[in-house]
gemmi code that builds the backbone of each chain (N, CA, C; Angstrom):
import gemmi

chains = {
    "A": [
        ("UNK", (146.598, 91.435, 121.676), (145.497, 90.894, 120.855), (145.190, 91.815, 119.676)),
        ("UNK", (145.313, 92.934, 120.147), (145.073, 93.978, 118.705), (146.302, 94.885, 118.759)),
        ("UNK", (147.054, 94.865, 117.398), (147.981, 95.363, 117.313), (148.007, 97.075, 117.349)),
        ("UNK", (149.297, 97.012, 118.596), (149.281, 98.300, 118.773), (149.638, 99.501, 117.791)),
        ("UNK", (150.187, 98.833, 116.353), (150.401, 99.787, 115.482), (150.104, 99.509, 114.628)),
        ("UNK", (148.713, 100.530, 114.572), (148.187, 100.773, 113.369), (148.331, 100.506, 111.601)),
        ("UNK", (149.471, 100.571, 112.031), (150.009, 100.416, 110.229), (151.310, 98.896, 110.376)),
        ("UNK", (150.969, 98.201, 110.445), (151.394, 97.302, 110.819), (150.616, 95.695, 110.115)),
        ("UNK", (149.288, 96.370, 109.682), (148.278, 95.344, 108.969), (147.643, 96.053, 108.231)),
        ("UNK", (147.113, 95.153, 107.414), (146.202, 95.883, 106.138), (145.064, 96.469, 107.041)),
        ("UNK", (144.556, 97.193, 106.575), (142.791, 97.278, 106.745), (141.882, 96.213, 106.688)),
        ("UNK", (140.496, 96.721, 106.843), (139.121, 96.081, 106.497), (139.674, 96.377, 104.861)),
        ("UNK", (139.480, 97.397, 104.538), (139.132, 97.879, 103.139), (140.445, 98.100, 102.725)),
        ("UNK", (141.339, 97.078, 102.896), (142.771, 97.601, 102.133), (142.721, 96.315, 101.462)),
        ("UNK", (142.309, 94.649, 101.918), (142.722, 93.772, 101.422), (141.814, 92.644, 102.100)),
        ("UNK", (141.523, 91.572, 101.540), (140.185, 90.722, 102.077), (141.481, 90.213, 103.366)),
        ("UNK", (140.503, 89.815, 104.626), (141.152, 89.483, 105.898), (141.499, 88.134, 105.788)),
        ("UNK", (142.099, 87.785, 106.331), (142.662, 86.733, 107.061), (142.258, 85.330, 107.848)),
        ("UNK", (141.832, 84.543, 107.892), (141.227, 83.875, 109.022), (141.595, 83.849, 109.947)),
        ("UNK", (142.761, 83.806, 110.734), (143.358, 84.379, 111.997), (143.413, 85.952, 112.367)),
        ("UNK", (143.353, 86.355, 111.686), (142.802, 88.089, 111.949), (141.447, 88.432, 111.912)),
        ("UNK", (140.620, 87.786, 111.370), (139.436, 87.816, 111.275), (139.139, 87.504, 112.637)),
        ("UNK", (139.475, 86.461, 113.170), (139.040, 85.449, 114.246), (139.348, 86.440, 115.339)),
        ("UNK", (140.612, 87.188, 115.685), (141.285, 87.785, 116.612), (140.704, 89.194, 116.571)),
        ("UNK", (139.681, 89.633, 115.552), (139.177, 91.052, 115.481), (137.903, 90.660, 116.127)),
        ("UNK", (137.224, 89.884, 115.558), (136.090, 89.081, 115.790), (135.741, 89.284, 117.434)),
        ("UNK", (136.705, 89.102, 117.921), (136.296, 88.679, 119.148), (136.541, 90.176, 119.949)),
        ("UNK", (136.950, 90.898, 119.511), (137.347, 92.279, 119.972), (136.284, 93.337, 119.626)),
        ("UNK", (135.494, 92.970, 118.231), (134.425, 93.758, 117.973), (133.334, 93.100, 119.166)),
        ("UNK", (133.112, 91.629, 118.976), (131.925, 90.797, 119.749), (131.944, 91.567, 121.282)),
        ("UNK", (133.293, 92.198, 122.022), (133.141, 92.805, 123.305), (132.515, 93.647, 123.044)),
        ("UNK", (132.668, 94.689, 122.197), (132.251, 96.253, 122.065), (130.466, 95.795, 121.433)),
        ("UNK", (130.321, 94.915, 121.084), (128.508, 94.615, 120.380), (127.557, 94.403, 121.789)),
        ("UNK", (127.714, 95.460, 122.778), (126.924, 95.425, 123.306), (126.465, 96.645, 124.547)),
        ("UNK", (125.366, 96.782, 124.578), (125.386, 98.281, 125.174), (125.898, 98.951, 126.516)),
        ("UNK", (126.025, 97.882, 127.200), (126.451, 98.543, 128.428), (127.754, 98.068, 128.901)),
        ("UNK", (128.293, 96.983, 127.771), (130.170, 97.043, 127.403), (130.123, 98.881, 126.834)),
        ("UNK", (129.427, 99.213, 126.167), (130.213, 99.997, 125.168), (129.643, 100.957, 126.152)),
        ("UNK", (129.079, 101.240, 127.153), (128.926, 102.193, 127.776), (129.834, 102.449, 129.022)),
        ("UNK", (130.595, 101.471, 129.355), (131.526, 100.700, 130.267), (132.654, 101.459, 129.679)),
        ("UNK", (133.269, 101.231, 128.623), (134.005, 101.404, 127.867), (134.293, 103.084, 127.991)),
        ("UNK", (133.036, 103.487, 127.681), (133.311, 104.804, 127.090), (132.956, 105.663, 128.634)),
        ("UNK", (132.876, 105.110, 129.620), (132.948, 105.831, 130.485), (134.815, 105.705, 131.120)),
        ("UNK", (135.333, 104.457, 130.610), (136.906, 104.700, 131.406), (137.069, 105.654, 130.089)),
        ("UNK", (137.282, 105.071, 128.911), (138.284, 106.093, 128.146), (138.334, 107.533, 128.042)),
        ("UNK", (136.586, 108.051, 128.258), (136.551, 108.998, 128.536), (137.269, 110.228, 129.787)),
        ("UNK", (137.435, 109.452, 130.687), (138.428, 109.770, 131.904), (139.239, 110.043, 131.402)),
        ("UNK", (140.037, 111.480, 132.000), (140.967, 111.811, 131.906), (141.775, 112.716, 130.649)),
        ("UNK", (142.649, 113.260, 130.402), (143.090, 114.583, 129.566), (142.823, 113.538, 128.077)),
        ("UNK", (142.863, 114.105, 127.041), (142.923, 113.769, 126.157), (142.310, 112.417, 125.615)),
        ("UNK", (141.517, 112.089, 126.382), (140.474, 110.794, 126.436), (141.043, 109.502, 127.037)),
        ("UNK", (142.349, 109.509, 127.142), (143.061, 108.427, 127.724), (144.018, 108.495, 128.930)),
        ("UNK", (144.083, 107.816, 129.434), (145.456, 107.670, 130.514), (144.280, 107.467, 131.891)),
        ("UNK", (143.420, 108.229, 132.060), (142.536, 108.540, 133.204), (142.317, 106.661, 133.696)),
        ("UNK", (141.670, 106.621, 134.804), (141.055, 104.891, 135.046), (140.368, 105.622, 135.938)),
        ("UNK", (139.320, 104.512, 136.488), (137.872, 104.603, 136.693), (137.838, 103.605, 138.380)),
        ("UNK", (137.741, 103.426, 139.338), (136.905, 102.680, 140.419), (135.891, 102.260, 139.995)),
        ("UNK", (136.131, 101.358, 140.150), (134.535, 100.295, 139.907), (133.441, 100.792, 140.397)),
        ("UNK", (133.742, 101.057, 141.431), (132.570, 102.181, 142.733), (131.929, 102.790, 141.796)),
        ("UNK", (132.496, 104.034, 140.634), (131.839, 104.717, 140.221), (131.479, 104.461, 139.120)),
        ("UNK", (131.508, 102.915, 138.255), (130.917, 102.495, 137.254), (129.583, 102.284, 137.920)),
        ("UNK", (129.460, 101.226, 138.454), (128.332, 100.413, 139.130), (126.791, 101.392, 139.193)),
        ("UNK", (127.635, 102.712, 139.892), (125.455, 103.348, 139.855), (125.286, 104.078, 138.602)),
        ("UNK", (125.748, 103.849, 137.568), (125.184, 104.753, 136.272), (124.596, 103.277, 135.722)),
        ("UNK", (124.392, 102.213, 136.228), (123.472, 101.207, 135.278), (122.557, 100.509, 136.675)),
        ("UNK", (121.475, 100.298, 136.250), (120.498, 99.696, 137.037), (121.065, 97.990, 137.231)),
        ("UNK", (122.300, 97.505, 137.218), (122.670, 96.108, 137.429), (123.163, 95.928, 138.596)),
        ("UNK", (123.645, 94.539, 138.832), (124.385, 94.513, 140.178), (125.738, 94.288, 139.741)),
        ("UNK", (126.363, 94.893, 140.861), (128.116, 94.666, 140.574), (128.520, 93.455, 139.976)),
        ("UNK", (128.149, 92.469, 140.078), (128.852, 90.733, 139.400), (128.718, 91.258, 138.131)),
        ("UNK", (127.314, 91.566, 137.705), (127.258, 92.001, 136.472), (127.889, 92.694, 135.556)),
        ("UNK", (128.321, 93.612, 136.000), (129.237, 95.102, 135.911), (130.632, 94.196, 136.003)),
        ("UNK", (130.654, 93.525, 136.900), (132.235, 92.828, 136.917), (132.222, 91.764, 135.556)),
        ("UNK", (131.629, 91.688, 135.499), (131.313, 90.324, 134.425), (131.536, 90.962, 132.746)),
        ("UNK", (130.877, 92.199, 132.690), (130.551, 93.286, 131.462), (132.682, 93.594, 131.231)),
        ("UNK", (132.997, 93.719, 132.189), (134.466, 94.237, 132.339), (135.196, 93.533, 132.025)),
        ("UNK", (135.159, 92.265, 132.823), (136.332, 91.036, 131.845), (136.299, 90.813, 131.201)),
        ("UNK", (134.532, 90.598, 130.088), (134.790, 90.526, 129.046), (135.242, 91.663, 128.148)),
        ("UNK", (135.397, 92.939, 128.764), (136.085, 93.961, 127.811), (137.746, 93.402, 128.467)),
        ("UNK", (138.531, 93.349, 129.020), (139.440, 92.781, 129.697), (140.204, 91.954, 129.156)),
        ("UNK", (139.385, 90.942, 128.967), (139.603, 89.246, 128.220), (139.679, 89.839, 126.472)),
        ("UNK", (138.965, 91.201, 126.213), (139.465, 91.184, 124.487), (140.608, 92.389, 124.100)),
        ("UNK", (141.322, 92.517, 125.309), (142.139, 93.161, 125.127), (142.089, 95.010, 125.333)),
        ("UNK", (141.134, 95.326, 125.792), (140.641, 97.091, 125.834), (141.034, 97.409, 126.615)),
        ("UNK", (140.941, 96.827, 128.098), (141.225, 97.780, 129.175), (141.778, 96.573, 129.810)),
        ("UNK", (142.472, 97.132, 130.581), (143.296, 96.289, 132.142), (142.588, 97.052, 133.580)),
        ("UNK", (143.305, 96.342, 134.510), (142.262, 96.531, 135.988), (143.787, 96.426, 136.899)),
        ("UNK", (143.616, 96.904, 138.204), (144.780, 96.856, 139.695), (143.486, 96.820, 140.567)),
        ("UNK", (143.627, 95.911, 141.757), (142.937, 95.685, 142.805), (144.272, 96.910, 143.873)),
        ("UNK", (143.165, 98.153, 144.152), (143.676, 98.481, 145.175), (143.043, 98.640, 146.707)),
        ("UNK", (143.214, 98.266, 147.243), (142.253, 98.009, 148.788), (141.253, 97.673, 148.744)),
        ("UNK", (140.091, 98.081, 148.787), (138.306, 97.549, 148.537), (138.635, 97.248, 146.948)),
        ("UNK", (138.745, 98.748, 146.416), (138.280, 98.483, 144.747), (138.657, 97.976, 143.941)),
        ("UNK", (138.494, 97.713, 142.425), (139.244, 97.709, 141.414), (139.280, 98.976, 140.304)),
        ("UNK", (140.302, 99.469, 140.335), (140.397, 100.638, 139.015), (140.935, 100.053, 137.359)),
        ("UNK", (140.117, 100.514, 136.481), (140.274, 100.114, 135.279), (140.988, 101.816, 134.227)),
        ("UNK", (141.664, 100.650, 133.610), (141.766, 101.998, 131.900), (141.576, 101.131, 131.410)),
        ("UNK", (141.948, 102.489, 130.167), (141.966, 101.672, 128.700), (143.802, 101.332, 128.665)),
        ("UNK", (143.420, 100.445, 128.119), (144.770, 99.967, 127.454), (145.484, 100.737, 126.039)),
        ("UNK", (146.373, 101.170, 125.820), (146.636, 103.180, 125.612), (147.001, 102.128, 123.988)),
        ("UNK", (146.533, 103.049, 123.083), (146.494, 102.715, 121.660), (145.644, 101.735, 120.915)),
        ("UNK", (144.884, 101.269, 121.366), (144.056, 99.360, 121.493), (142.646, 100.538, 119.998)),
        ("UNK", (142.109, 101.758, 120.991), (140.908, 101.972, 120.455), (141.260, 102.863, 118.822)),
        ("UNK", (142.951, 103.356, 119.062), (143.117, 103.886, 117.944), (143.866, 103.309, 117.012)),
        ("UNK", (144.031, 102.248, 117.575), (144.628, 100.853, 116.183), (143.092, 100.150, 115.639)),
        ("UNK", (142.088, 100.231, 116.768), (140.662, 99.634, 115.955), (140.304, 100.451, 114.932)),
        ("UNK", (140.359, 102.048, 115.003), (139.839, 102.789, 114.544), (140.879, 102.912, 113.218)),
        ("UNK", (141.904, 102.744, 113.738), (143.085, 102.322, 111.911), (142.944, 101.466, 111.396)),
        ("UNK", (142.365, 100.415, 111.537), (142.105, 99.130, 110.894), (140.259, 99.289, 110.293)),
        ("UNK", (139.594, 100.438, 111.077), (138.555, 100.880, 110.167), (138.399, 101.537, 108.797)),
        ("UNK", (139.554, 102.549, 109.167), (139.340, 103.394, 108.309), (139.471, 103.381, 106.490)),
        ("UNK", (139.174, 103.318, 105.799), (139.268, 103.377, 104.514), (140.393, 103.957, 104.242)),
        ("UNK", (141.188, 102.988, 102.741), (142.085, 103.957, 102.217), (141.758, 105.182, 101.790)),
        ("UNK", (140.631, 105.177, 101.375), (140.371, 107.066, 100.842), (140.137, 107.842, 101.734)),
        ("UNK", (139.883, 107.833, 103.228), (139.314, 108.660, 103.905), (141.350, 108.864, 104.895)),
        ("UNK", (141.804, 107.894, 104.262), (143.529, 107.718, 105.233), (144.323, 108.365, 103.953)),
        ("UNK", (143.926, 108.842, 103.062), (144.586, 109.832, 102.002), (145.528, 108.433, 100.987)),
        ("UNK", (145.634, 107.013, 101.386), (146.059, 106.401, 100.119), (145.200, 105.956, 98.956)),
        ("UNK", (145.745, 106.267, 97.849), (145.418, 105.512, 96.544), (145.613, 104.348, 96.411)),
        ("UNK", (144.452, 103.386, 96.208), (144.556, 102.315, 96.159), (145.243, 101.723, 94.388)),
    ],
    "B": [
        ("UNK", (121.653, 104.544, 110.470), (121.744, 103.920, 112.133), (123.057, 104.051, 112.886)),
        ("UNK", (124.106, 104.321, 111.602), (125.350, 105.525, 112.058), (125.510, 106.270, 111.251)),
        ("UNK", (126.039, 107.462, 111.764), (125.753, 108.619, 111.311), (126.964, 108.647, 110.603)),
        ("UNK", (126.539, 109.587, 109.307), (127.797, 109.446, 108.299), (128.446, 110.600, 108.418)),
        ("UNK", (128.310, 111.524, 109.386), (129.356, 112.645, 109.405), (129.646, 112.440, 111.013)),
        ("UNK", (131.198, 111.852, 110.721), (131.945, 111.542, 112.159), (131.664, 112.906, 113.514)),
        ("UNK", (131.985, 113.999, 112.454), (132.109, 114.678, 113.614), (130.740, 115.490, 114.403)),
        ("UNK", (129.737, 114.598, 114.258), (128.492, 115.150, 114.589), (128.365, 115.111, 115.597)),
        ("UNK", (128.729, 113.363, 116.388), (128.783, 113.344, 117.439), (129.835, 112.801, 118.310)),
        ("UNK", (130.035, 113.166, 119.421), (131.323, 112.680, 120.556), (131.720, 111.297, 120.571)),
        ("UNK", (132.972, 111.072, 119.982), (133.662, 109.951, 120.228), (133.362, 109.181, 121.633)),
        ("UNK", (133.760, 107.380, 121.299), (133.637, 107.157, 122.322), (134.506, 107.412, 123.679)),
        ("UNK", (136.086, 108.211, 123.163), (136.324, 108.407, 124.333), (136.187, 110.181, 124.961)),
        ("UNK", (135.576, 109.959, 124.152), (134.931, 111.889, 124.414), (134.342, 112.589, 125.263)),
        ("UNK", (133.145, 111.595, 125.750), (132.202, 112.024, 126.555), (131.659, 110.360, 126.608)),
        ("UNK", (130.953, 110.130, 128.138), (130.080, 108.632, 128.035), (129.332, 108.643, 127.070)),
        ("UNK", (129.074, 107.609, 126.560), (128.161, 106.991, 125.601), (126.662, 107.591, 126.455)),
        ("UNK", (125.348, 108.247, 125.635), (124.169, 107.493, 126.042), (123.680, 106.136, 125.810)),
        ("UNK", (122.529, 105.907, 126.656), (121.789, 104.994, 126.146), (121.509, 104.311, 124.894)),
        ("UNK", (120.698, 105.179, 124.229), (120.204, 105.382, 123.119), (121.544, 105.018, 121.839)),
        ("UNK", (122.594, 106.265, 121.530), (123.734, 105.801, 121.032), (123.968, 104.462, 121.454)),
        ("UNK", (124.554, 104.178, 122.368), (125.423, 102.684, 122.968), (124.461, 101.644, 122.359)),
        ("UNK", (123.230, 101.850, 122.196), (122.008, 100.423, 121.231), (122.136, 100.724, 120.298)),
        ("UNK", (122.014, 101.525, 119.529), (122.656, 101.989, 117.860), (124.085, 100.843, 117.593)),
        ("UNK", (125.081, 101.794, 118.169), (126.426, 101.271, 117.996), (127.067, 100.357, 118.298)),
        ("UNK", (125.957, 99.568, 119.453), (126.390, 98.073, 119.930), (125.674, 97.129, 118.518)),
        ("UNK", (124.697, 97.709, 117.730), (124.156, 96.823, 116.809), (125.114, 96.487, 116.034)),
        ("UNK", (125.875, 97.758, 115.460), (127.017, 97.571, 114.366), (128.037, 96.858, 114.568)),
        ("UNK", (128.627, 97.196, 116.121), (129.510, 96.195, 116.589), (129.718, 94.571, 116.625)),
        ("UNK", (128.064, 94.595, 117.540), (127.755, 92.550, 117.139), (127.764, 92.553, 115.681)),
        ("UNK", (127.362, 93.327, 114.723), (127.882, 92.802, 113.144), (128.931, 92.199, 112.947)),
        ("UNK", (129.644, 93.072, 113.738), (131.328, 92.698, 113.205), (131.949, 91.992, 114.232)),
        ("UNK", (131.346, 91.144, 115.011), (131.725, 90.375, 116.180), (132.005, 89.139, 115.515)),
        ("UNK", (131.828, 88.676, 114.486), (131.894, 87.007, 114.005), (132.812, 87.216, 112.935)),
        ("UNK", (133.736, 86.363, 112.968), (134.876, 86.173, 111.592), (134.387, 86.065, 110.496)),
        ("UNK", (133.370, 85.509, 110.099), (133.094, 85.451, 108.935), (132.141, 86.483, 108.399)),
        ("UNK", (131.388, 87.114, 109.082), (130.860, 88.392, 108.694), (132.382, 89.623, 108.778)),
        ("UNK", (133.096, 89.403, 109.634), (134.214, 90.394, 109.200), (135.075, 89.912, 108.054)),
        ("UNK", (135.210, 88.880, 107.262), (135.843, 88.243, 106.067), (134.939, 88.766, 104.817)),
        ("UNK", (133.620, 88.956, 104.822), (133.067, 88.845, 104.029), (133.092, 90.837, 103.673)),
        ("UNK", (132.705, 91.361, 104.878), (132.953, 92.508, 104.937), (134.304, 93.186, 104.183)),
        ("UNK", (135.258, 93.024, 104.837), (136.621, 93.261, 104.033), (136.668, 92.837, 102.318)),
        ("UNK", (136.369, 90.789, 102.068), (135.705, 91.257, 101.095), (135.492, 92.058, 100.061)),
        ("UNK", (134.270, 92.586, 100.398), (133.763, 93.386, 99.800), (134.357, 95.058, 100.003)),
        ("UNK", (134.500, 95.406, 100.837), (135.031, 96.639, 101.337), (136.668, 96.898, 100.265)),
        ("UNK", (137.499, 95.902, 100.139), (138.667, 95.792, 99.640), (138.367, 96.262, 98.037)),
        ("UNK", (137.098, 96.094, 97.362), (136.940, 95.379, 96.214), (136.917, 97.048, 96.054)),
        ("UNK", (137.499, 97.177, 94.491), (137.352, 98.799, 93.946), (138.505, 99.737, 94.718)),
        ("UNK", (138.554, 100.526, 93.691), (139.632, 101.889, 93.692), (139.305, 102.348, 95.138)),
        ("UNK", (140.729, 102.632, 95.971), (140.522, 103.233, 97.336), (139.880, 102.480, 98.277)),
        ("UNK", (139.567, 101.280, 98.054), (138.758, 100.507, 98.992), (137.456, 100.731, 99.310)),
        ("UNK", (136.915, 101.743, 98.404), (134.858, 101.549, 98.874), (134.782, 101.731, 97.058)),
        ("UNK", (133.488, 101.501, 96.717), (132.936, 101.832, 95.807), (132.667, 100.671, 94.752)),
        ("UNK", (133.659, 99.716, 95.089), (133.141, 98.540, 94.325), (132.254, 97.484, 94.973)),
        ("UNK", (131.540, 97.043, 94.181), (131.117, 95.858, 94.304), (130.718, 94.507, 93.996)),
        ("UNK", (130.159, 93.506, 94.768), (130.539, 91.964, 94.310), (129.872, 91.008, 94.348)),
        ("UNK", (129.552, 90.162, 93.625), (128.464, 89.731, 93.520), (128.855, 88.095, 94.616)),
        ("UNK", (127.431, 87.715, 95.154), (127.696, 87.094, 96.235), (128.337, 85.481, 95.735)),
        ("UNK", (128.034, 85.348, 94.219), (128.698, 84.144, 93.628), (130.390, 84.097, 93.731)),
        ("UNK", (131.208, 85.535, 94.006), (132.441, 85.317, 94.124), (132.310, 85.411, 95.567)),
        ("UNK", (131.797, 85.635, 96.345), (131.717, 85.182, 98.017), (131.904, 83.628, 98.604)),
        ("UNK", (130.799, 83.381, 98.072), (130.504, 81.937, 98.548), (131.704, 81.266, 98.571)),
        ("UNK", (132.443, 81.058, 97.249), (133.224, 79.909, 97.288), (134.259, 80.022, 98.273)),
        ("UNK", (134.826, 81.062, 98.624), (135.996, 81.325, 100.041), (135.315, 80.903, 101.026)),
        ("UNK", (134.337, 80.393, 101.749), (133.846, 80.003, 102.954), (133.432, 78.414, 102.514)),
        ("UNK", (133.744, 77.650, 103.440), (133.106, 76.258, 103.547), (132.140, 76.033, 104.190)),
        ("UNK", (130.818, 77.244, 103.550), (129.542, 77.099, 104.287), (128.689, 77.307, 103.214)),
        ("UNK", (127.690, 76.963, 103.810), (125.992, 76.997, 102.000), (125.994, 78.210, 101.783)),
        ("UNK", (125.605, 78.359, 100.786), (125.358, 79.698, 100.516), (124.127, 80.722, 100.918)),
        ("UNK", (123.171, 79.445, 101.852), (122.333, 80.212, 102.867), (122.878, 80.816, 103.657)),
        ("UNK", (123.683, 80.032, 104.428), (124.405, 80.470, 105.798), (124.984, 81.958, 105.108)),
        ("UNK", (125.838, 81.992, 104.269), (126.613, 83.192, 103.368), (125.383, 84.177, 103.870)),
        ("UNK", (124.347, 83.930, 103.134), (123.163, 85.279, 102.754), (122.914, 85.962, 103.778)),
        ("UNK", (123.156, 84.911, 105.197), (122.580, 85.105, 106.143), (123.291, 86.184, 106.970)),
        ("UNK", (124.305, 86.057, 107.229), (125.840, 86.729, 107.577), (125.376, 88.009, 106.286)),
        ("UNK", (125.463, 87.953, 105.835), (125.099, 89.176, 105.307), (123.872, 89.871, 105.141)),
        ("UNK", (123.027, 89.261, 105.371), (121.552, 89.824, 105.557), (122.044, 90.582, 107.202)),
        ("UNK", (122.477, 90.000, 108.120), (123.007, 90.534, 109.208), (123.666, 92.335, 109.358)),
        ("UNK", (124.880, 91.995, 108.281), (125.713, 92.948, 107.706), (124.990, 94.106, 107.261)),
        ("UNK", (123.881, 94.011, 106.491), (123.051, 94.599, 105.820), (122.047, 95.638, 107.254)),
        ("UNK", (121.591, 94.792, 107.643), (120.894, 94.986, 108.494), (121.173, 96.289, 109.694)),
        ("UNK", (122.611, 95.901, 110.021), (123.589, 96.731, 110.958), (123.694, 98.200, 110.309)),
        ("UNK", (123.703, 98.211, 108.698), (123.147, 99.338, 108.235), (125.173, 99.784, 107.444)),
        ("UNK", (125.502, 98.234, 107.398), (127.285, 98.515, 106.574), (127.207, 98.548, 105.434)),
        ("UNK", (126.394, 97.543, 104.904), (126.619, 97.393, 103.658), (124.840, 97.152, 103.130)),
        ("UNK", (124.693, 97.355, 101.231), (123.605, 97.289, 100.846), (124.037, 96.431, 99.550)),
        ("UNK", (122.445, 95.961, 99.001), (123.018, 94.996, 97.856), (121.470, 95.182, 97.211)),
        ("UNK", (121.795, 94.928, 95.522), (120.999, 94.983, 94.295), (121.267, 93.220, 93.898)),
        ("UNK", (119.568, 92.628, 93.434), (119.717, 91.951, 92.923), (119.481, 92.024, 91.243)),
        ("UNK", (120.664, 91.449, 90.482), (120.602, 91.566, 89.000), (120.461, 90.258, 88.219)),
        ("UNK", (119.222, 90.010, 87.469), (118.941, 88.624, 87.327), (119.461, 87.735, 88.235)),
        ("UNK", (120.771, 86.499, 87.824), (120.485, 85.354, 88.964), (121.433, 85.864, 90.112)),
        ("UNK", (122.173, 87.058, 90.198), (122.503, 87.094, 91.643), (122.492, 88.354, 92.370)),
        ("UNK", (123.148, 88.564, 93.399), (122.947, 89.831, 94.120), (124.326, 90.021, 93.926)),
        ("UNK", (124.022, 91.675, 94.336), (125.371, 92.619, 94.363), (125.538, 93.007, 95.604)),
        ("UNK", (126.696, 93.156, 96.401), (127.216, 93.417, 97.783), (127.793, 95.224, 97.512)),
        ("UNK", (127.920, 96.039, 98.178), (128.679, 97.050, 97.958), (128.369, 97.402, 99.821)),
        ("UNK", (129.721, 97.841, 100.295), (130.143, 98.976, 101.636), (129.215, 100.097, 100.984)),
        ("UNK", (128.201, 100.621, 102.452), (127.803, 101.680, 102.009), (128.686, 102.739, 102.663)),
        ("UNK", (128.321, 104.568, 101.662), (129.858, 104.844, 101.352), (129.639, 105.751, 102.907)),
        ("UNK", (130.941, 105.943, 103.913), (130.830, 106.461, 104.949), (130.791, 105.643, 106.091)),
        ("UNK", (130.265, 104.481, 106.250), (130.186, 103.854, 107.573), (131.299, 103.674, 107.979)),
        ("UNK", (131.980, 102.877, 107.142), (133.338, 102.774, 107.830), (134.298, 103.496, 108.410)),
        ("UNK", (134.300, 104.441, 107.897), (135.352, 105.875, 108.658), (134.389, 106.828, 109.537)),
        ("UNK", (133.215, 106.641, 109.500), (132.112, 107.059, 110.463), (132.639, 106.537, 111.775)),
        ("UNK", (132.714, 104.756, 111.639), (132.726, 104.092, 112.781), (134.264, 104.257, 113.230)),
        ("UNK", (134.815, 104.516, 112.237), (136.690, 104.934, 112.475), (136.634, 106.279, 113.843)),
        ("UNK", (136.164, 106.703, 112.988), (135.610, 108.555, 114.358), (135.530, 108.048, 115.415)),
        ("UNK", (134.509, 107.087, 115.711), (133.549, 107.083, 117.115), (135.056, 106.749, 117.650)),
        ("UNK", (135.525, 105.660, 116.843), (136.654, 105.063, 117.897), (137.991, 105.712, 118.236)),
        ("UNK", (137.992, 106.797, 117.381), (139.159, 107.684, 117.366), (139.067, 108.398, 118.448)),
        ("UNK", (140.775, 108.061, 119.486), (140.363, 109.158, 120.822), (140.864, 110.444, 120.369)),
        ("UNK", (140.670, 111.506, 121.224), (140.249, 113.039, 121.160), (142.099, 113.136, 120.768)),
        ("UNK", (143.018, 112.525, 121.586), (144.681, 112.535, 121.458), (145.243, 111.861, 120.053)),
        ("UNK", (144.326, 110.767, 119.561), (145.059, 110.711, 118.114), (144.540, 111.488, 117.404)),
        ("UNK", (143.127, 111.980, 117.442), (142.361, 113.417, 116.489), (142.810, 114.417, 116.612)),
        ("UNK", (144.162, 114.662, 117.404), (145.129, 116.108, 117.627), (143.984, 116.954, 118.444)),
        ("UNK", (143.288, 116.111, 119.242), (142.155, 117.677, 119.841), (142.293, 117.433, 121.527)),
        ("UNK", (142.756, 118.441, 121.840), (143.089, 118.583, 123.727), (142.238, 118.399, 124.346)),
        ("UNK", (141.666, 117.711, 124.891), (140.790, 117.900, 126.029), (140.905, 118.982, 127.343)),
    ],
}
model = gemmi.Model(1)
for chain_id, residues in chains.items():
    chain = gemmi.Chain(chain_id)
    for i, (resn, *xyz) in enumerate(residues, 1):
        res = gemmi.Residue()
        res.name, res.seqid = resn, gemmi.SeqId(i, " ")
        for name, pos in zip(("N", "CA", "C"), xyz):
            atom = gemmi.Atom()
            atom.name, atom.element = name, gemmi.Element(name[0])
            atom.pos, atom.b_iso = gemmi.Position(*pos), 0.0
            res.add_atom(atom)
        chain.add_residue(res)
    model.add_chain(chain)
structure = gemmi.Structure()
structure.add_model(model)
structure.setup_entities()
């Protein structure tokens, strides 16, 4: 859903978007527009060496928010369903990551040509 | 309502999100959750040397969308709001401009600690 390489598409600020890229970002920002997705989020990616590779048990998402698990399960697919992280059912639990390059192709498709060293 | 020097504070895969942050940064996010606020964004973001610094008046907006030009204002009163972009009105219309920094601000948050070359 979001391309894994970075340089592979224009930017925001390289060239006006697309309506099918628009539509397909759209829905990838709409996961992250909300606080306890993006707190969800930043508790798997944070796991582990270098901010990535690590995954998370559901077990130990669930008591850092005052919700109930459906909820928490619910907060997840929709990060899931836009492409961020994947999940394995192993015995009781489910363990999540991030899906490895997803947050640093968003963050390439943020960035400005001047701040990415091209002249426009 | 984001902070314009990336490295002030911890990426999202850096450390968990707080509270507090994660309602900040979920605001900016639902900005950019709808296609046509991300069309309009780029847009404008595209417009000018290096991709920030120009800007556009909302009469060359409108006509790329097959919507009123309320609906337009509105999507961008949104935009505005999230704290991306700001606009001057000059006699009969307004001016759009990326304000300068958000975007590679919000590039940071999303940048993990392994593409920023920094070890955890």
């Amino acid at each position: 859903m979001i391309d894994q390489d970075a340089a592979c598409c224009p930017g925001l600020a390289s060239a006006p978007l697309d309506d099918g890229r628009a539509a397909e970002l759209a829905k990838v920002f709409k996961a992250l527009g909300d606080p306890v997705r993006l707190r969800l989020l930043s508790m798997i990616a944070s796991r582990g060496e270098g901010g990535q590779g690590g995954e998370v048990c559901v077990c130990e998402l669930t008591p850092a928010f005052a919700l109930s698990q459906p909820t928490i399960s619910h907060h997840l697919k929709l990060l899931r369903q836009a492409g961020l992280i994947d999940c394995e059912r192993r015995g009781t639990w489910v363990y999540y990551w991030v899906l490895p390059g997803v947050l640093d192709s968003l963050a390439g498709f943020l960035t400005t040509p001047q701040a990415a060293g091209v002249t426009a």
